[in-house]
ZALUMGU-6079 format. One record per residue: y, x, z negated of N, C-alpha, C in turn; residue in three letters. Coordinates in steps of 0.001 Angstrom, whole numbers, plus 500000, padded with zeros to 6 digits. Layout:
YXZYXZYXZAla...
This chain:
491691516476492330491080515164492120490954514845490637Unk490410515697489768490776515773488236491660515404488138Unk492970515850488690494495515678488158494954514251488228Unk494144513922489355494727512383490122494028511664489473Unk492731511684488474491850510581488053492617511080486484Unk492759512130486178493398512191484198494725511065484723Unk495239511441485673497003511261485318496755509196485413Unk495636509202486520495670507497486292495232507038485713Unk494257507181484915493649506665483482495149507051482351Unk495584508319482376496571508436481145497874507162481274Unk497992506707482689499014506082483004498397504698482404Unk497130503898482869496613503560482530496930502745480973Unk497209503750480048496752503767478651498578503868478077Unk499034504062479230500560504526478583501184502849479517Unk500487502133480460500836500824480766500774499882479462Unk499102500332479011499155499273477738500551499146477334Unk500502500578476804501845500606475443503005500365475947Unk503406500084477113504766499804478001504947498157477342Unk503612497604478234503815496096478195503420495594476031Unk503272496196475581503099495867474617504220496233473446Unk504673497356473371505572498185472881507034498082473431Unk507149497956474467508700497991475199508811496754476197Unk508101495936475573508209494908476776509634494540476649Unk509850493255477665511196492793477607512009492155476541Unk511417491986475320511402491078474188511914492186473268Unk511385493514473322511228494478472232512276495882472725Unk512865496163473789513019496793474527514226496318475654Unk515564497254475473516455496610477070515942497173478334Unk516460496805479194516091497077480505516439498650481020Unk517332499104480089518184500344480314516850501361479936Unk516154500954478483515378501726477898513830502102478903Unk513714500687479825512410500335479625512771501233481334Unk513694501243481989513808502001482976513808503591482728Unk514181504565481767514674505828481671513126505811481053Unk512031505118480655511021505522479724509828505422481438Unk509911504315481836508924504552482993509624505966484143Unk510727506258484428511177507267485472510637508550484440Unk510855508770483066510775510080482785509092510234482995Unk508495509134482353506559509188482159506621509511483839Unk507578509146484632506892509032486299506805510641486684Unk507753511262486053508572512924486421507547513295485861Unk507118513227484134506338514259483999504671514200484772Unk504667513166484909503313513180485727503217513755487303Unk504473513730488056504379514094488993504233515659488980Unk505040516496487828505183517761488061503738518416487108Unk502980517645486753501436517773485831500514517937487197Unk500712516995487935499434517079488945499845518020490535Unk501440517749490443501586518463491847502669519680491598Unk502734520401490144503431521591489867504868521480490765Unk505325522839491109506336522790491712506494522369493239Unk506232522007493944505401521197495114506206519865494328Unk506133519216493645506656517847493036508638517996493614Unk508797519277493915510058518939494134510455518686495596Unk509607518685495915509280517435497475510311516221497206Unk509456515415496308509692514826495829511493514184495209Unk511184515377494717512787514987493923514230515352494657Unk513882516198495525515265516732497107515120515218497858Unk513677514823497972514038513566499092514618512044498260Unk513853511949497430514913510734495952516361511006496207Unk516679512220495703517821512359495648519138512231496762Unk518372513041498216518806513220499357519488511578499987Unk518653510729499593518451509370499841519281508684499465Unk519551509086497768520200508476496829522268508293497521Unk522228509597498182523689510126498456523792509134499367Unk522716509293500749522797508523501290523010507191501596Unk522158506146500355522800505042500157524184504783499361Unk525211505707498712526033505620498456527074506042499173Unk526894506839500340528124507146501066527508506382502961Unk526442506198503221526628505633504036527066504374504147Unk527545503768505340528295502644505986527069501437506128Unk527044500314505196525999499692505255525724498726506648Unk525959498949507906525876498673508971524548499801509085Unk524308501034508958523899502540509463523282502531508261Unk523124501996507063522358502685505925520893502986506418Unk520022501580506677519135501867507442518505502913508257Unk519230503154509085519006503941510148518706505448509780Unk520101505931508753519848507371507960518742507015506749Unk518883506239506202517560506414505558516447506621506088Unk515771505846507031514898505883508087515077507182508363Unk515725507405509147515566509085509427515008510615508668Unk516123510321507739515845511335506982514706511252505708Unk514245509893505753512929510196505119511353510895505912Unk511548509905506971510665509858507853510368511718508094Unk511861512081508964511824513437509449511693514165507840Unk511869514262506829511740514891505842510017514920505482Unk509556513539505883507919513786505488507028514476506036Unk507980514207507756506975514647509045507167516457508586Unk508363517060508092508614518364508154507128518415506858Unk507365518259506273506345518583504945505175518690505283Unk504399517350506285503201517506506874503164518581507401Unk504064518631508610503957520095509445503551521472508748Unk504607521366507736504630522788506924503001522823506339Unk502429521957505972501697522019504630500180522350505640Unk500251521522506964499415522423507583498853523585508325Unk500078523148509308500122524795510497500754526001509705Unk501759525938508543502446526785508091501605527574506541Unk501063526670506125500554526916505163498863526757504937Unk498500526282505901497001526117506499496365525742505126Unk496766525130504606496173523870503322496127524996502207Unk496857526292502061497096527166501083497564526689499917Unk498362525991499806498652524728498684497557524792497661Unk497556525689496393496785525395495201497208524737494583Unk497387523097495194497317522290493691497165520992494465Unk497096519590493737496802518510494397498102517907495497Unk497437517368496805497908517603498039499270516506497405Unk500316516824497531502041516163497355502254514686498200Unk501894515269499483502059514519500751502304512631500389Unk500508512607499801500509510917499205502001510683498656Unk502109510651497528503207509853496651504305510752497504Unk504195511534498435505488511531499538505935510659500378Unk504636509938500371504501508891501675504902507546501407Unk504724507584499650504892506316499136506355506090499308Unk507462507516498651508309507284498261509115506780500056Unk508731507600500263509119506938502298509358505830502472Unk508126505124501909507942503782501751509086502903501287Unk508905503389500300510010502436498707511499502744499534Unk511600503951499833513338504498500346513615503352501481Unk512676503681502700513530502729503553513256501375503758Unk512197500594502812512115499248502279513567499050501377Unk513965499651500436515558499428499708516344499485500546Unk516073500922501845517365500247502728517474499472503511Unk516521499016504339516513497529505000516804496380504068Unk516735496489503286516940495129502335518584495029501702Unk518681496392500997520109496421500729520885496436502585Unk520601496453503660521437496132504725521110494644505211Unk519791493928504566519959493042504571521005492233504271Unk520429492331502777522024491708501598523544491488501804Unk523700492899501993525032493154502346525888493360503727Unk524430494013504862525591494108506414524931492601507127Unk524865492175506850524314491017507310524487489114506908Unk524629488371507961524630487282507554523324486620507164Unk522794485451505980522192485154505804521221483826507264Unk522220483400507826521333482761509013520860483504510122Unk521076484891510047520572486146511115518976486357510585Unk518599486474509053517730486593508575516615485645508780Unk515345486197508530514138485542508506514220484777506922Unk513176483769506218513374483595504817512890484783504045Unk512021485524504462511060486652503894512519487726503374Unk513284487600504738514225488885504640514866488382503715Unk515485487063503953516128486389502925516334486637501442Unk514990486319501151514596486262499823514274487638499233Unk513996488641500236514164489827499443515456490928499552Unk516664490837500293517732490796499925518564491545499039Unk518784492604499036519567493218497968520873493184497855Unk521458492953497017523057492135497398523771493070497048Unk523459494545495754524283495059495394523406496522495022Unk524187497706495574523884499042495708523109499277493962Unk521790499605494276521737500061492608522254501138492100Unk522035501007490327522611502214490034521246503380489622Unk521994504882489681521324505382489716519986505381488902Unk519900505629487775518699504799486394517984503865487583Unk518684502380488026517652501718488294516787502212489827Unk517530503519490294517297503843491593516328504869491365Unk516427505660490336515212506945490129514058505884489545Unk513878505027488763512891503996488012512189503457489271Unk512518503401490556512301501897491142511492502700491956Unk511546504228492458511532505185493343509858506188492722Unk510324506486490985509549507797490246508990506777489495Unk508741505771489047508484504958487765506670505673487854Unk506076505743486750505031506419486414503729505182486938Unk503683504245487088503070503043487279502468503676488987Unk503530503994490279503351504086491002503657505398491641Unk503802506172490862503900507726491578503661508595492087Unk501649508215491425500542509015491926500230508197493371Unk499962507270493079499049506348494232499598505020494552Unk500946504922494592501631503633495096501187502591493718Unk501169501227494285501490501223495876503010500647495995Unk503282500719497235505125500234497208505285498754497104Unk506040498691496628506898497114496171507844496572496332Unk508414495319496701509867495247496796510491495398495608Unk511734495906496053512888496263494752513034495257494081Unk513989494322494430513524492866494031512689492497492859Unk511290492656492831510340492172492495510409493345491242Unk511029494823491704510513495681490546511253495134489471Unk513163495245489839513764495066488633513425493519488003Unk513242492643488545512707491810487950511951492012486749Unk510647492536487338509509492633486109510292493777485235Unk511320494809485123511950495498484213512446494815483263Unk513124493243483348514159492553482790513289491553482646Unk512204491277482775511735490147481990511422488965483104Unk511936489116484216511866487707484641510691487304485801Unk509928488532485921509031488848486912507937487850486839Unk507029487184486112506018486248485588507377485033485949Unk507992484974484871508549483407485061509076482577486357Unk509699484051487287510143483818488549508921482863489391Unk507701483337489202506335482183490090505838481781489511Unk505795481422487738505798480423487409506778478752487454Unk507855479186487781508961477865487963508698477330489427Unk507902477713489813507300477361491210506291475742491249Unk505849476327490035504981474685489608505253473748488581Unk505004472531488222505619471783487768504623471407486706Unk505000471704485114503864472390484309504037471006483885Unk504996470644483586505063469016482687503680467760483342Unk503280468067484548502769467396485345501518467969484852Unk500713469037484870499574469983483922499273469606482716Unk500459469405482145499994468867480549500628469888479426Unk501277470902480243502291471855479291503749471447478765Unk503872471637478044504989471569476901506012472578477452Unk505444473926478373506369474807478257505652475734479090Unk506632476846479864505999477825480482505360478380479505Unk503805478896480378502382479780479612502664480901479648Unk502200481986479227502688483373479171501047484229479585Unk501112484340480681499605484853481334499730486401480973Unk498326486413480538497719487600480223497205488649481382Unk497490489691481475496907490714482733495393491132482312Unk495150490981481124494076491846480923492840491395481192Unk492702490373481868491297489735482539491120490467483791Unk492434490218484254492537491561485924492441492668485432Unk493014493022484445492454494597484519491103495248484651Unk490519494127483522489490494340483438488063494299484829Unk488565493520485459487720492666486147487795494209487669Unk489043494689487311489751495776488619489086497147488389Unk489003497702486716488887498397486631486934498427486651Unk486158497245486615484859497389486888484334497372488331Unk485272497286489190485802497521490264485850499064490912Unk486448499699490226486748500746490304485254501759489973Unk485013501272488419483816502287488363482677501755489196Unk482479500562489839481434500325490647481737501509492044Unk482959501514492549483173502213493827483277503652493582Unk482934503996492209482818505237492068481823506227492303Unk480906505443491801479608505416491745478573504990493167Unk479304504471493720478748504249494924479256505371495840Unk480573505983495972481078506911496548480521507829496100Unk480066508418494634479772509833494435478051509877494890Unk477100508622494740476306508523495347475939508672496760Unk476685507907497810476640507814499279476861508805499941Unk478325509563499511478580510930500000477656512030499693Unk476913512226498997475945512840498397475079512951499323Unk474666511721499321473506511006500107473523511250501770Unk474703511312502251475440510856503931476536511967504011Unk476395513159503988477450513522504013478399514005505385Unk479727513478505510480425513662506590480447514587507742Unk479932515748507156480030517002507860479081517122508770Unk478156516478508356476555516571509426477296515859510863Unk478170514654510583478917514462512279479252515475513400Unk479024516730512722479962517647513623479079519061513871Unk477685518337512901476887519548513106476381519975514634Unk475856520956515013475513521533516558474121520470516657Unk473291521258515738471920520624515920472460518717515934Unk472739518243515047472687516602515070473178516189516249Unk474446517166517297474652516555518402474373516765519237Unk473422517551519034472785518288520709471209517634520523Unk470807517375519483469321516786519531469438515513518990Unk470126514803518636470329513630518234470953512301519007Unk469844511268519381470494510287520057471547509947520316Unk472244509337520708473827508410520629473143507328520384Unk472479506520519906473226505300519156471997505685517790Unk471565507171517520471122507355516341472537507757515429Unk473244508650516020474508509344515618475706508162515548Unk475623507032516317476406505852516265476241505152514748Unk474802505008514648474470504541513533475067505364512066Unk474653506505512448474896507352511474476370507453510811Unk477564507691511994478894507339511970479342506085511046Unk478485504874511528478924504172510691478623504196509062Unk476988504681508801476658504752507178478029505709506614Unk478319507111507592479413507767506611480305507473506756Unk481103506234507585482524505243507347482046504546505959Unk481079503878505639480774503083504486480823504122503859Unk480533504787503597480333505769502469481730505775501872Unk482822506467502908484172506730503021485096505821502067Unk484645504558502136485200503530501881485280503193500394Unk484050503620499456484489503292497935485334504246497759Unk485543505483498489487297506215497486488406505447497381Unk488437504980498679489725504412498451490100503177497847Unk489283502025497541488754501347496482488904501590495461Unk488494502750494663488714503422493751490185503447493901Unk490488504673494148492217504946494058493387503711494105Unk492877502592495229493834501506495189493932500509494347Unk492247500009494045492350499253492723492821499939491264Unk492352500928490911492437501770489933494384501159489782Unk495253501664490700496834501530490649497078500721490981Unk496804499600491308496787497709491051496473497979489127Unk495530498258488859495044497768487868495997498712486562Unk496584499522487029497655500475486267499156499518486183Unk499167498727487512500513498116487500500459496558486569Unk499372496198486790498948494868486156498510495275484705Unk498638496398483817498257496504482526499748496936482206Unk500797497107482721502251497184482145502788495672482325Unk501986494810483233503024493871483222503438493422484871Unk502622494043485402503046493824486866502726493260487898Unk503060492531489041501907492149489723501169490833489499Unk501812490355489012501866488574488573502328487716490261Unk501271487052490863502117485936491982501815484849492317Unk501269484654491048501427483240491039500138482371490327Unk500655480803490923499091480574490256498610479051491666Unk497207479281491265497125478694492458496703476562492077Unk496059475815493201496046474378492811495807474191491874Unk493875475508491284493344474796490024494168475038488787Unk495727476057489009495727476261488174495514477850487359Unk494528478714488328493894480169488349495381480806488389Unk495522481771487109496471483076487107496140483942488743Unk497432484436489297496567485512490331497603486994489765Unk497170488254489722497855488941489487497089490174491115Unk497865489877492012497461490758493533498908490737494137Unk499862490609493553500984490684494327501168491794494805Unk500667493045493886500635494912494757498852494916495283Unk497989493996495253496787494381495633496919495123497101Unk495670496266497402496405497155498284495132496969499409Unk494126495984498697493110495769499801492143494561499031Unk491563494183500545490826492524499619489194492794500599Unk488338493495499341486948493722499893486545493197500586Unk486007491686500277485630491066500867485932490759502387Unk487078490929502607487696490481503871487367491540504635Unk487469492703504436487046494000505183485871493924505580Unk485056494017504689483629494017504896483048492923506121Unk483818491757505503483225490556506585484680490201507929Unk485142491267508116486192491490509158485318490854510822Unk485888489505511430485363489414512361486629489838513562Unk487213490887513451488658490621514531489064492536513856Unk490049492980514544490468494150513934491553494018513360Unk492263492906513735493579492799512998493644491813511079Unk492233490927511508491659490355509834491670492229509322Unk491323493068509909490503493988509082491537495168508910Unk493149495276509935493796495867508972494934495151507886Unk494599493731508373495520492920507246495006493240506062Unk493666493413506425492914493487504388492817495095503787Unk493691496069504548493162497400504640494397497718504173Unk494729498535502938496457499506502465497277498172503158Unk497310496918502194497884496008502652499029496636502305Unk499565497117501752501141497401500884501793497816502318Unk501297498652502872501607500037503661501648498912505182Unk501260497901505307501049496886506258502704495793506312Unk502527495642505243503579495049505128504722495762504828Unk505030496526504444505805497641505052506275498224506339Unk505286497673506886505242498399508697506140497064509206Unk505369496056509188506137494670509108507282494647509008Unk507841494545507576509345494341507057510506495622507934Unk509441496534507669510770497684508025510242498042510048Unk509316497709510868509390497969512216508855496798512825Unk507941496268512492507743495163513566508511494071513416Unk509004493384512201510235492344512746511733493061512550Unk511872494293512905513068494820513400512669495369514676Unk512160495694515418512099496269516688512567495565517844Unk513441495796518617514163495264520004513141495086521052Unk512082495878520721510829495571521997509767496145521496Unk509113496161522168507221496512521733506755496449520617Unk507377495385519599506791495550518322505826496191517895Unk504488495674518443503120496328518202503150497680518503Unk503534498089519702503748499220520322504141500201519251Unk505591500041518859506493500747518217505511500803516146Unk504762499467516105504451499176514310503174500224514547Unk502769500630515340500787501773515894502027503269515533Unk502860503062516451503127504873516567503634505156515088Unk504754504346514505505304504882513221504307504687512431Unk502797504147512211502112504386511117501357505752511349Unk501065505617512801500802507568513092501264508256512895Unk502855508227513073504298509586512488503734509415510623Unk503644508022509942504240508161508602502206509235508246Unk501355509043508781500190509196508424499692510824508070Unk500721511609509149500753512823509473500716513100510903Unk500379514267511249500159515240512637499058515621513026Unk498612515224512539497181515338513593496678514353514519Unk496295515297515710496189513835516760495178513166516672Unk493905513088515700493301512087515620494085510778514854Unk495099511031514327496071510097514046496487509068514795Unk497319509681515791497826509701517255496959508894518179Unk495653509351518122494443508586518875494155507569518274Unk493815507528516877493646506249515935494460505405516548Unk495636505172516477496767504294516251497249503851517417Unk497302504842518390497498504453520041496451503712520463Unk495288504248520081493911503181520589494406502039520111Unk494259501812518926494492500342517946495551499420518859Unk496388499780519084497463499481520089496505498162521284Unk495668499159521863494751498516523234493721497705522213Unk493047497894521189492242496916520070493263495757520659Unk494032495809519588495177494430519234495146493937520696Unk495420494290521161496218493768522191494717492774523023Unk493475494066523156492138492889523797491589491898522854Unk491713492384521397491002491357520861492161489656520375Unk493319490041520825494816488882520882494467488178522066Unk493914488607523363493978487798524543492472487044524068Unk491399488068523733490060486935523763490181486049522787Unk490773486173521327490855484815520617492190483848521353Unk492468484154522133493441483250522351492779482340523012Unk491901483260524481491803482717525394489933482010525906Unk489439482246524825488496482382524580487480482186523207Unk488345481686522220487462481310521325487517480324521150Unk488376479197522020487955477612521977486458477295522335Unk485941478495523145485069477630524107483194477926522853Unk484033478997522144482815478984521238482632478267519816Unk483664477240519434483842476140518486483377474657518521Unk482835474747520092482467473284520286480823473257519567Unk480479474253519184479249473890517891478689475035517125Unk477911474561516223478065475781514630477785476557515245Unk476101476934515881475767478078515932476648479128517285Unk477018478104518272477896479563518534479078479967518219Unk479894479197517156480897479935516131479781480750515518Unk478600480181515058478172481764514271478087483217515471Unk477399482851516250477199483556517406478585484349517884Unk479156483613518021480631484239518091481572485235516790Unk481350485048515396481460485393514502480595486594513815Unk479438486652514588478596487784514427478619489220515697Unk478867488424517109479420488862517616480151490030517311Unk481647488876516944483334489689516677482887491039515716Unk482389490457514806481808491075513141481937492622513850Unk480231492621514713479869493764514929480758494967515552Unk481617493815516786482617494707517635483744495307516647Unk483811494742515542484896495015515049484731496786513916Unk483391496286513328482851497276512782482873498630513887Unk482228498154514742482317499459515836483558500090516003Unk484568499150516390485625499565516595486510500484515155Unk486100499978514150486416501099512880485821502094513151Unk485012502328513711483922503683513344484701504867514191Unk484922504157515599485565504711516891486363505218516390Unk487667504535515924488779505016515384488861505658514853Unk
């Protein structure tokens, strides 16, 4: 955990000097790629020693793969052999090695790279095995038309920004922001002459950083507090469940889900706020006018917290990893979308069957709480208080239903 909080603050501090020092102005694209992949290598093999070459067999393994497979099938072997390459690692790292592993757990930025691999190959089989009126616009527009080269394929994969803790991105969007054109691309979206500008503005990240990284130390502090305070383990104690109510222990379940919840806060904003101090993560701007830099945001507090539905509450939850599930299984799947988008986030999550249970349940969630707003929340809109009533309702069921899971 040391390793994972030095290496993202150092990244942190080595974003400044990216976007300031090597930006696109000062710096080619050739440079600004071989300088983020090497900062990405040495950090990976700093925090996860030799264990990091996880890592670098499956990059590579991948790499062959998109160059000698048949871009009809690229997909498919990528998919595969990432997937089965992660699931082997989980396996090993538990039943085989029973968490013997002295050093920080690999698995994460294994999971990411999973991510990034078969997001490039759905897209590069977009681009290329595919006609453009077969496509959705989403698919459309993210599209890879031409096999990268290697440089931009280890950068896009190891880049130091996202190595430790994601989060994944479209390719697209990366080399963009490498070459300069990443900001201007959603700025030409609005029509500045009409604003009162002379000329595209050149938006600053460092209000988000700032604003992310007080963010961060708030959920730090609340996590090293709460857990302290609530700690997890008492769930499973003899005495708390043999003398302790059920809906005292219900209650209880839920204070140590809250508790649970500023780490990952921490960790996700923290690498939002690492990608947006190089330069990243710019999408747009909105009516008044407001910069937004959340294009990698990986969760939206507010929405969680005040989640009246389970599906508001995993849209706002490891959004990256959501839309991911999306792009690469639920609008490719021949049948059971939902079905098929629950089990592969259980395979990508690991092996353990509370996984398995998580995600299969969620399955029956979606599916009851899809028929009652369908079929059933007209009848609670015909006045305020029982939309509130109904909204406090959902709220609670929904909370419960996190806890369950």
């Amino acid at each position: 955990q040391i390793n994972f909080v030095a290496c993202q603050l150092f990244a942190l501090l080595a974003a400044f000097w990216f976007r300031i020092y090597l930006g696109p102005s000062h710096a080619s694209s050739a440079v600004r790629h071989a300088f983020a992949t090497l900062f990405g290598i040495y950090f990976a093999v700093f925090c996860f020693g030799w264990y990091s070459i996880h890592l670098f067999v499956l990059v590579m393994m991948n790499y062959g793969i998109m160059n000698m497979a048949s871009i009809p099938n690229i997909h498919r072997y990528s998919f595969v052999v990432a997937m089965g390459y992660l699931t082997l690692c989980h396996i090993s790292r538990i039943y085989i090695f029973h968490y013997g592993i002295l050093t920080t757990d690999f698995s994460g930025p294994l999971m990411i790279i999973t991510q990034k691999i078969t997001t490039l190959a759905c897209q590069l089989h977009d681009g290329i095995g595919r006609q453009a009126e077969e496509l959705t616009a989403e698919q459309n527009r993210l599209a890879v038309k031409t096999r990268p080269s290697l440089l931009e394929y280890l950068s896009y994969l190891l880049n130091f920004m996202s190595i430790i803790a994601g989060p994944c991105s479209n390719y697209k969007d990366y080399i963009a922001f490498i070459e300069g054109r990443h900001v201007h691309m959603k700025l030409l979206e609005v029509n500045w002459k009409q604003k009162g500008y002379d000329r595209l503005p050149d938006p600053s990240p460092t209000g988000a950083v700032m604003y992310k990284l007080c963010i961060t130390l708030v959920s730090l502090i609340l996590f090293l507090t709460l857990t302290k305070n609530f700690p997890m383990v008492y769930i499973i104690d003899n005495e708390f469940l043999d003398k302790t109510p059920f809906l005292s222990r219900l209650g209880y379940l839920y204070v140590v889900t809250q508790a649970a919840k500023p780490k990952y806060y921490f960790a996700w904003t923290l690498a939002d706020a690492v990608n947006n101090a190089a330069g990243y993560g710019f999408s747009g701007v909105d009516e008044k006018g407001v910069f937004h830099w959340d294009l990698l945001s990986n969760l939206n507090i507010w929405n969680i917290e005040t989640a009246t539905s389970f599906k508001m509450y995993i849209e706002n939850w490891n959004i990256q990893t959501a839309a991911w599930l999306k792009r690469v299984c639920y609008d490719r799947a021949p049948w059971y979308p939902t079905a098929l988008t629950f089990i592969l986030s259980a395979l990508w999550h690991g092996i353990y069957p509370g996984y398995y249970f998580t995600f299969l349940t969620g399955i029956l969630i979606t599916l009851a709480a899809r028929a009652v707003r369908n079929n059933c929340r007209h009848y609670f809109l015909s006045s305020v208080p029982l939309k509130i009533a109904y909204d406090v309702v959902t709220w609670v069921v929904t909370q419960l239903a996190v806890c369950y899971t």
